[in-house]
N, C-alpha and C positions, 0 to 999 in steps of 0.2 A: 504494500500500500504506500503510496506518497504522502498522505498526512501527517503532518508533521505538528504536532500543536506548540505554540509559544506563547509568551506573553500576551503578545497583539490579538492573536486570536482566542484568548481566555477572556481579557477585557471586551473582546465583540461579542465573546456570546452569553458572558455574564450583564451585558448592558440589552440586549435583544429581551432576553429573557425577562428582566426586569420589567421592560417596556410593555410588551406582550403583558404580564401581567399583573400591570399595576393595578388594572378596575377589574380584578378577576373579581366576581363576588364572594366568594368565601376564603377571606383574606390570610387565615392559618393555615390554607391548601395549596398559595404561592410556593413556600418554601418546601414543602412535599413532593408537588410537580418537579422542580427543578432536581430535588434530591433525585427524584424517580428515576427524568433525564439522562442524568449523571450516569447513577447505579446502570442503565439498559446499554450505555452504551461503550461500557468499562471505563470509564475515567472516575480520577479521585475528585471529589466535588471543592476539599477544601484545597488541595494544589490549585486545580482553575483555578478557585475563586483567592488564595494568596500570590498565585502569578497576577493576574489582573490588579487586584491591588499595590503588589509590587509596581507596576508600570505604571499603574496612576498617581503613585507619590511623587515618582520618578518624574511624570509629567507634570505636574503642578507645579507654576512656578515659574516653569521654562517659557523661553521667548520662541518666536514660530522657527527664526534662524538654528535654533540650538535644535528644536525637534528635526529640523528640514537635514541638518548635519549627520544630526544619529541615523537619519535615514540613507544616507549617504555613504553607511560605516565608518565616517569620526568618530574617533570617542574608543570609551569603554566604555559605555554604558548598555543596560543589558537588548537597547533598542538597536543600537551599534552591531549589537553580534547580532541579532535575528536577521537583521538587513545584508549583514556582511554573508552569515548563510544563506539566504535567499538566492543574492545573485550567485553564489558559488555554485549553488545544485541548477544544474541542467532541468532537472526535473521536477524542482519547489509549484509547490500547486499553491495557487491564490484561492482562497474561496471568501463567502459574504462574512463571514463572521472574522475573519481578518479583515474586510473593509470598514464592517460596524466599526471593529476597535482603535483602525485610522482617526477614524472620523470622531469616536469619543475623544480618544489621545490631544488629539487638535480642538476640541470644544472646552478640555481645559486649559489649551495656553492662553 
């Protein structure tokens, strides 16, 4: 398989997810779904969900040049390396929940 999960696509799909059910009506069944999510599709819910946070502290704060950078592979930071492996694999698959978490990344500079 080519998926690859990293930070960027942890903060997309913990931010989709959120979105999707915010006006769930039965508000103690949010975080049940998600767990469910998780559990079906073998991933650890709390790794997602401390990479995504990871990268959103990381992004707070920052200015769009310092993000645009890391995207670039400047840096060490841990946005640095995902971008820096991206372009190295021939085969890095884009999907939506790496664009959601672009686009979160950037709604916090």
């Amino acid at each position: 398989a080519r998926f690859k999960r990293d930070a960027v696509w942890s903060l997309g799909i913990i931010s989709a997810l959120e979105l999707l059910l915010k006006n769930y009506p039965e508000k103690d069944f949010q975080g049940k779904i998600q767990s469910a999510l998780f559990e079906c599709i073998g991933l650890d819910e709390a790794e997602v969900r401390a990479e995504a946070e990871s990268l959103k502290s990381w992004a707070t704060g920052k200015s769009q040049d310092e993000v645009l950078a890391a995207l670039k592979g400047e840096g060490d930071s841990s946005l640095a390396t995902i971008a820096k492996e991206a372009k190295a694999d021939e085969f890095w698959m884009y999907s939506r929940f790496f664009g959601i978490g672009l686009v979160k990344m950037m709604e916090l500079v």
